[in-house]
N, C-alpha and C positions, 0 to 999 in steps of 0.2 A: 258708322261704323267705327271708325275705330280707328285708333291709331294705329295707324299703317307699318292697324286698322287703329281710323285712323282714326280707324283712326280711320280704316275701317279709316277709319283711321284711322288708314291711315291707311287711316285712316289715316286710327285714326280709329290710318288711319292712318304709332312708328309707320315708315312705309317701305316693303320691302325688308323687314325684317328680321329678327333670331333667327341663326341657323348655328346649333351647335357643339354637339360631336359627330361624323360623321360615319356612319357605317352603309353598307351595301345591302342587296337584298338577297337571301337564303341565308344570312350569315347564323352565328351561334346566338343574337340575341332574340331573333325571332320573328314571324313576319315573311313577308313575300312569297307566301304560297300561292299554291294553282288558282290562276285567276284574279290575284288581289295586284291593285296597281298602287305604285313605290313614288309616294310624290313628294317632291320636299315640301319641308319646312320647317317651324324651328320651335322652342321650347317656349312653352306658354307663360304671362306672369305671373297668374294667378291658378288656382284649381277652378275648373271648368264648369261654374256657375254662369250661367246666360247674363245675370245682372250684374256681374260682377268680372265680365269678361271684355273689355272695353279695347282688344287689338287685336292685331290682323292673324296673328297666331293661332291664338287659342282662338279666334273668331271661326277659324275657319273649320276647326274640330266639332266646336258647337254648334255650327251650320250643319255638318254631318248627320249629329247623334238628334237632334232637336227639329220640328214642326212645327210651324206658329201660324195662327190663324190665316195668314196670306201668305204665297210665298211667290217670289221671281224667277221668270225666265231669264234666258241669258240676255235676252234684248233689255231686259229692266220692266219687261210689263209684269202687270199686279195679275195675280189666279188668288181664288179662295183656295187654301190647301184644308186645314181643319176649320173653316167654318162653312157654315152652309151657307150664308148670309150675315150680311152686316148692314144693318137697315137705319135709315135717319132722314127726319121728317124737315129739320130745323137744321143741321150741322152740328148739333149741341149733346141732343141725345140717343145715344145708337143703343141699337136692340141687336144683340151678336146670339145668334144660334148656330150649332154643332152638330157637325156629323157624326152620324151613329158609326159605330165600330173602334173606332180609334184608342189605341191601348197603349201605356209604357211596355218596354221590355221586361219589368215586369210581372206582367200581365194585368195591373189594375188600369181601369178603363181613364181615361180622359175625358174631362168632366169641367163645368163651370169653373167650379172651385179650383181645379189645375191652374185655371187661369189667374184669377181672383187672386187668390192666395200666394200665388208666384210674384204679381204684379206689387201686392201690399210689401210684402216682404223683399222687394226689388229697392221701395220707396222709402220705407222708414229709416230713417237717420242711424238707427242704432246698431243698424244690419251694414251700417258704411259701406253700401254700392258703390262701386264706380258707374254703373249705367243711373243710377237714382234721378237724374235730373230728365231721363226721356219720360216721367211721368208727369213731368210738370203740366201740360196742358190740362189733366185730369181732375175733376174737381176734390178740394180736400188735401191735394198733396204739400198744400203749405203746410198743415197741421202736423201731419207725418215726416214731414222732412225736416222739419224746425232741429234746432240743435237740441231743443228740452220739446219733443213733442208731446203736442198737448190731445193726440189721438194716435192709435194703432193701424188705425184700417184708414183708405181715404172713402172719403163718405160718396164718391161720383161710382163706387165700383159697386153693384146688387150682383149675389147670385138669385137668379129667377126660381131653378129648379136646375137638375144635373146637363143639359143641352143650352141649356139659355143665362145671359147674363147680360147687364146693361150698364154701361157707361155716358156717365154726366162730365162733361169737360166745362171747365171754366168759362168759355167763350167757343161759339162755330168755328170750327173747325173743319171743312167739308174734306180737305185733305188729308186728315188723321187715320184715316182706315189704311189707306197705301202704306205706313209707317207699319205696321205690323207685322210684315216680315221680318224685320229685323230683331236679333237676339232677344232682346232685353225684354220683350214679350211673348217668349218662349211659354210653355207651360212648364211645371215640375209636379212630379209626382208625390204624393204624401212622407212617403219615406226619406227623402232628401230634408225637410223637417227635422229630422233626429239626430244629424250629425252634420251638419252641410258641409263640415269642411271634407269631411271622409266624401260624403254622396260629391263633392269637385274631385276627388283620382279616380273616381269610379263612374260616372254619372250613368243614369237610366234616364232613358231619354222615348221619344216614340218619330225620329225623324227616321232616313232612309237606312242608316247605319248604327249600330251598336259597337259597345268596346267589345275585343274578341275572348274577353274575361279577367278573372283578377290580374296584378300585374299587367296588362297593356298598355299600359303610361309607362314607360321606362324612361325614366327624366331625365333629359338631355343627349337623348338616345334616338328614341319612336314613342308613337301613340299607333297601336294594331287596333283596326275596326274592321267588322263585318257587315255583311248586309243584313237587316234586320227583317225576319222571315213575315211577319204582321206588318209590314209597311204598307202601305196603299194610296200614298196622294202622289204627286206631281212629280218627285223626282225619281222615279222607280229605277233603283241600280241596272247599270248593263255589265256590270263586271261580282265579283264577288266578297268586293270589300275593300280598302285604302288603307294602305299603312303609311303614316306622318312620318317621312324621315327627317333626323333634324342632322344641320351641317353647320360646323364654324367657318366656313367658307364660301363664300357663291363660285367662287373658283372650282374648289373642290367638288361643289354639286353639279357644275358643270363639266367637270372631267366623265365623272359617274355617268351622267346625259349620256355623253359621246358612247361611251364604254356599254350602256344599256343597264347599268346596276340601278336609275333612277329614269321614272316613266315620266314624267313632268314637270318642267321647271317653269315657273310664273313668272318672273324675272331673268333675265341672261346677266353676267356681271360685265361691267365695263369693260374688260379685256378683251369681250367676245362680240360686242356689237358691232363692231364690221366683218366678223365673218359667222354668225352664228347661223342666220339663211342660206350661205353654203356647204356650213355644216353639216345641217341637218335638212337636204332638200325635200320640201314637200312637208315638210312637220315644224313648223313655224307660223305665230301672226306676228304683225307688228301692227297693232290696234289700237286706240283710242281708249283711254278708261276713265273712271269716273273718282280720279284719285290724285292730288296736288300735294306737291311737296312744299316744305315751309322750313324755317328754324324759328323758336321764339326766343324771343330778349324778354323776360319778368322784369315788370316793373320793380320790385324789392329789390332788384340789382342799383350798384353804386351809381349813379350818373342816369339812370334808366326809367328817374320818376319825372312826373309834371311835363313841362313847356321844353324843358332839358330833354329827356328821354323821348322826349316826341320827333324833335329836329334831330336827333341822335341815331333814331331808328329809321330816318326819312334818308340821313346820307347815308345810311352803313348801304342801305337796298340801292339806293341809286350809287354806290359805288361799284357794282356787283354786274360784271358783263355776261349777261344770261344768254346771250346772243352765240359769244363764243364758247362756254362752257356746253351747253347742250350740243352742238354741234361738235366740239374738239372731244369730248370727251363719251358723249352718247351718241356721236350720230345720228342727231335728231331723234332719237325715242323719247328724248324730251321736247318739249313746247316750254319756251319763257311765260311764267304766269302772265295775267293784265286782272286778276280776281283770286278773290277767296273760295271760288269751287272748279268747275270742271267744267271746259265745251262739251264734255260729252252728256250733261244736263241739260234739258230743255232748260231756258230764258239764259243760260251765260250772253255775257254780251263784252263786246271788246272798247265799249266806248263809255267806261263810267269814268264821271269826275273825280279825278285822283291817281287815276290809274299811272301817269308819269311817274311817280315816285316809284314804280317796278322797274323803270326804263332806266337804261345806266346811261348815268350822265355827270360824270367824274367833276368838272367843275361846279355844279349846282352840288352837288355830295359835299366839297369842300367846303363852300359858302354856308352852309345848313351846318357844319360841322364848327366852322368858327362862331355862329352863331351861337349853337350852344354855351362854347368856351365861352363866350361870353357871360352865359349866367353860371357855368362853373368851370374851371379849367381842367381840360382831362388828367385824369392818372389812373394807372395800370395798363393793364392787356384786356386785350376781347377775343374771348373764348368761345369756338360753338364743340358743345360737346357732342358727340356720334356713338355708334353700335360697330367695332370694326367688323363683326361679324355681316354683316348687309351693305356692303360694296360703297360705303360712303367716304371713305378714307379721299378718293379722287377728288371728288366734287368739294366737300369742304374744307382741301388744303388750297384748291384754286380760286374758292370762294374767299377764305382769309386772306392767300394772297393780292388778290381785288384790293379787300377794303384794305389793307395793308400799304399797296402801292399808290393808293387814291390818298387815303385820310394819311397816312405817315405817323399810326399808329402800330405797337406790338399788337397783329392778329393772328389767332393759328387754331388749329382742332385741338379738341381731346377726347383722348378716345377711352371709349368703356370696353370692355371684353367682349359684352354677348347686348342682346337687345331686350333680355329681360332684367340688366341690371339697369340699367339705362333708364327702361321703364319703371321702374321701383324709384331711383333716388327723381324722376320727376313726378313720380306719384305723391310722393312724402315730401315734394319742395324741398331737396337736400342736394340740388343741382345747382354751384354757384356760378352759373355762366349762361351764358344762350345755351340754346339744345335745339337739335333737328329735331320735326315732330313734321305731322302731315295728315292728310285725313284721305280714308277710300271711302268713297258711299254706303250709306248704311240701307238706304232707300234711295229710289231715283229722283230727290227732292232737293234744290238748291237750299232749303231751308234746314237740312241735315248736315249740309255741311258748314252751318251758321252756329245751328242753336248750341249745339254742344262746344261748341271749341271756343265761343266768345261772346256768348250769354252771360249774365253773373251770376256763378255757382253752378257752370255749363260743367257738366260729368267729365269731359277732357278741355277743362280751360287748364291747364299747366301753368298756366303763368297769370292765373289770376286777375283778367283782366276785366274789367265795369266800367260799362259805358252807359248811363241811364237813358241818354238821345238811342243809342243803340238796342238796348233790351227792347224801348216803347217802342220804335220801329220794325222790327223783326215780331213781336208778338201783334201790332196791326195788321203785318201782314199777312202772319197764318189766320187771322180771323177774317180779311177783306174777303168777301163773295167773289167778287168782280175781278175775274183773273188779271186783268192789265193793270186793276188799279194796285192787287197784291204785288205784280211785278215789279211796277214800280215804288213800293214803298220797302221791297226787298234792295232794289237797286239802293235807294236810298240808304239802307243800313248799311251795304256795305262800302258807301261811300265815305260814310263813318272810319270801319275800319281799315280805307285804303287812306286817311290822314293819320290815324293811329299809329297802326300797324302793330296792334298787337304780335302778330309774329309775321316774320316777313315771307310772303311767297317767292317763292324762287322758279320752279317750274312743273308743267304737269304731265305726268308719267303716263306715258303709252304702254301696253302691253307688250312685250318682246318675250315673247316666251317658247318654247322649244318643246318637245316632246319625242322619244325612243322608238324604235321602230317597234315595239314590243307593243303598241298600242294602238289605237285608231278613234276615232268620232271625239276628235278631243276638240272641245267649246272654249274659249276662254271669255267666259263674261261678261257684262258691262261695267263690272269694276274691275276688271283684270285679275280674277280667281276662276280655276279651270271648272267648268261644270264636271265634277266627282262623276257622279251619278253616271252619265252619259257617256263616259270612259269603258271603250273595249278594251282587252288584254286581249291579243292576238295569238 
C-alpha cells in the first residue's frame, strides 16, 4: 500500500497523513447530508488513478470508488469480489473469470479488457506510474517498463473473451492472486483512456461508492461520495455515502470528533492518547495494524554512500530510544520496531539476525559513528524532514534530540506544510535530507511490505536503494512452494536489510482511533483504515 499508505504505505504507507483545511459538516462547501458519514482525511498527491495513487490519502478514496478482482475483510481475509475464480494448475498461469453484471458508473459493463488494459497502462514506463513496479511478477513487464520500451502491452496478459483473461507471470507464484485487491489492479473503464488526467478529479469507478458529481473533489477541502446504486460485491454500504474531510491538523480533527462535526478519526493525535478512551467511552479501538513507521536516509546524501553510510545509519538508529519515545509520547499505541513489516502479518518474527541495530544502545551508536569518521569525517547537520500536518512534529524532534545527544552532532526536523508536499519533493528526489516515510499493507503479505519500498526500482523505493543479495532473495521467496522454506528465505532478505537499513524503522503503529456518537458498527481494519461501507449514521 502505500505510503502511509505507505505506503499503504504507509504505507506507504506517508503514515498517518495530509490533513489540510479544515471544515465541518453541513457547512457552505458541501457534504454531510442525511445519512452520509464525515470522516477525516487529507488531500491526495495525485489525481485518483489506481496506478498512480501510491498513499494512504488518495488510497483510501480509490478503495471507495473502485473493485478489483479480490477484496478484504476487515480481518485481512481474501473473498473474490469481481472475479468468479482465479484458477492455476502450476502457480505460473492463472485463468481469471468474471462475474456477470458488473458495471462502471457509467453504465459500460466490466469486462476483460477493464482489466488488461488498466494493468498495461499501469506498467509502461511512459505512463510514469507510481504503482508500475506491482506488475513486476507478470510476464513481459521488463519490455514495458524499460525506460525506451521495446513493447506496449506485457505479453503474460491475454484477453480470452469479455468474462475471461489469463495471466502468465515470470515464475510460480501461488501467492499472487491474494495481491489483487489492492489498488493498482483496479480495473478502468474506457473513458478514462481519453483524458486521464481529467478522468483522476472525476474518476468512474464500479466499487461501493461513487463521486457525488462534478465538483466533489474540492481540493484541500473534501472529496463528497455516494453510494453507488449498481454496486453488488462484498462491501455493500450501510450508510448513504462518505465525505473525505481534509484538516491541517489532527488536533483540529479531533476537537471536530469531540464536538460531533467529524464521524471518524483513524488516528488520535499525540495530545490525546491518554485521554482519548475516556473521551469518547464506548467509541474507541486501540488495535494492532499492519502499518510500520520508518524515516529514510538516501544514499545520494553527503556521507550516506558505501561502508560510510552503512555504519552511519546503524548508529543514527541505535542512537534512537524507542523504548521511551512510544511510551512518553504515545502511550504505547506505538511498538519499537525489531522488522521491516508488521506483527500484525502472519510469519513477523522478533528474532532476526540484525535486529540489535533497532535497539538503542547509545555506546555501540558512538563506536559505529567514529568508525565512520574514520573513512570520512562528518560535516553538517542531519535532518529528518516531516508533514506538520500529521502529528509528527513530537516524535521527530525527540527523535533528533536522541541522535543529537548520543552522536554530538547538529540533528533536528524540518518541517513541510501539508503531506502532499512532502510526498511530491520525495517523489521527484528533491528532498535533501532523510524524510519520514513508512508503509500500511497493501495486501496481508510480509512480501508487500518488501517488494515495493526496497526492491530495485520498488514503486515507493524513495531513497533508491539496490541490493542485488536482496532483490534474488525476496523474488526466491515469492516463487518457493514450500511455505517454511519461503519463510525463511524472506527472513533472510530482510536480514539484508536490518544491516543496510535503507530506512530506518522506528516503530509500529497500532490503531487508536475514535468515532462520534452520530455513528455506529464502526470496524477499524487490519491495517488501521475504518471499514466505510459498514458505517451506520445514527
Amino acid at each position: 500500500m502505500r505510503i502511509t499508505r505507505v505506503a499503504t504505505a504507509v504505507l506507504a504507507v506517508g503514515l498517518a497523513a495530509g490533513m489540510l483545511s479544515a471544515c465541518s459538516s453541513g457547512d457552505s462547501t458541501g457534504g454531510g447530508g442525511s445519512g452520509i458519514v464525515n470522516a477525516w482525511a487529507g488531500e491526495p498527491q495525485n489525481p485518483l488513478i489506481p496506478t498512480n495513487t501510491s498513499e494512504n490519502q488518495g488510497g483510501r478514496v480509490v478503495d471507495a470508488l473502485f473493485a478489483g478482482l479480490v477484496s478484504y475483510d476487515s480481518d485481512g481475509g481474501v473473498n473474490n469480489e469481481v472475479a468468479e475464480s482465479i484458477e492455476t494448475t502450476d502457480g505460473k498461469n492463472f485463468t481469471v473469470k468474471l462475474k456477470d453484471g458488473w458495471t462502471f458508473t457509467d453504465g459500460t459493463p466490466v469486462t476483460a479488457a477493464s482489466f488488461v488494459d488498466a494493468w498495461n497502462y499501469g506498467a509502461l514506463s511512459t505512463n510514469a506510474q507510481l504503482q508500475a513496479s506491482f506488475f513486476d511478477p507478470i510476464q513481459g513487464y521488463d519490455e514495458v517498463a524499460a525506460e525506451n520500451p521495446t513493447a506496449q502491452t506485457m505479453s503474460g496478459l491475454k484477453v480470452v473473451d469479455d468474462s475471461t483473461f489469463t495471466i502468465e507471470l515470470k515464475q510460480p507464484e501461488s501467492a499472487f492472486p491474494d495481491r489483487l485487491g489492492f489498488a493498482a489492479y483496479y480495473p478502468l473503464p474506457a473513458v478514462a483512456y481519453q483524458d486521464m488526467a481529467a478522468f483522476g478529479e472525476n474518476p468512474i469507478g464500479n466499487g461501493p461508492y461513487m463521486m457525488s458529481g462534478p465538483g466533489a473533489w474540492q481540493h484541500n477541502v473534501r472529496i463528497d461520495t455516494v453510494v453507488n446504486p449498481d454496486y453488488n460485491g462484498n462491501r455493500k454500504p450501510k450508510n448513504a455515502g462518505v465525505d473525505f474531510v481534509m484538516y491541517n491538523s489532527l488536533d483540529t480533527a479531533y476537537t471536530d470528533l469531540l464536538a460531533g462535526n467529524v464521524d471518524v478519526l483513524d488516528q488520535v493525535p499525540p495530545s490525546a492518547v491518554t485521554t482519548f478512551e475516556t473521551d469518547l467511552p464506548g467509541r474507541t479501538v486501540n488495535q494492532p495494524s499492519a502499518t510500520i513507521e520508518t524515516f529514510t536516509i538516501p544514499g545520494r546524501l553527503p556521507h550516506f554512500s558505501g561502508e560510510e553510510g552503512t555504519l552511519r545509519r546503524q548508529a543514527i538508529s541505535m542512537a534512537i530510544n524507542r523504548d521511551q519515545i512510544t511510551q512518553q509520547i504515545y502511550n504505547n499505541t506505538r511498538t519499537p520496531a525489531l522488522d521491516f513489516t508488521s506483527p500484525a502479518i502472519e510469519g513477523w518474527s522478533d528474532s532476526l539476525v540484525g535486529n540489535s541495530n533497532l535497539k538503542y544502545d547509545p555506546e555501540a551508536a558512538k563506536r559505529l559513528w567514529a568508525q565512520a569518521d574514520a573513512i570520512a569525517p562528518w560535516s553538517g547537520s542531519f535532518e529528518i524532514a516531516y508533514n506538520g500536518d500529521g502529528g509528527h512534529k513530537e516524535w521527530v524532534d525527540a527523535t533528533a534530540n536522541n541522535i543529537r545527544n548520543t552522536l554530538g552532532i547538529d540533528a533536528k526536523g524540518k518541517e513541510y506544510p501539508t503531506f502532499a508536499q512532502i510526498r511530491t519533493d520525495a517523489t521527484n528526489r528533491t528532498i535533501p535530507s532523510a524524510f519520514r516515510s513508512g508503509w500500511q499493507g497493501d495486501y496481508p503479505q510480509q512480501y508487500g511490505f518488501l517488494a515495493q519500498n526496497y526492491q530495485t526500482g520498488g514503486s515507493s523505493n524513495d531513497g533508491d536503494y539496490s541490493n542485488p543479495e536482496f532483490d534474488r532473495l525476496l523474488r526466491a521467496s515469492a516463487g518457493e512452494v514450500d511455505p517454511g522454506k519461503a519463510q525463511d528465505l524472506l527472513n533472510q532478505a530482510q536480514e539484508v536489510l536490518l544491516h543496510d537499513l535503507p530506512a530506518v524503522p522506528t516503530w509500529y503503529r497500532n490503531a487508536a482511533s475514535g468515532w462520534s456518537e452520530n455513528v455506529s458498527n464502526v470496524v477499524i481494519d487490519w491495517k488501521g483504515i475504518p471499514m466505510y461501507s459498514d458505517i451506520e449514521k445514527n
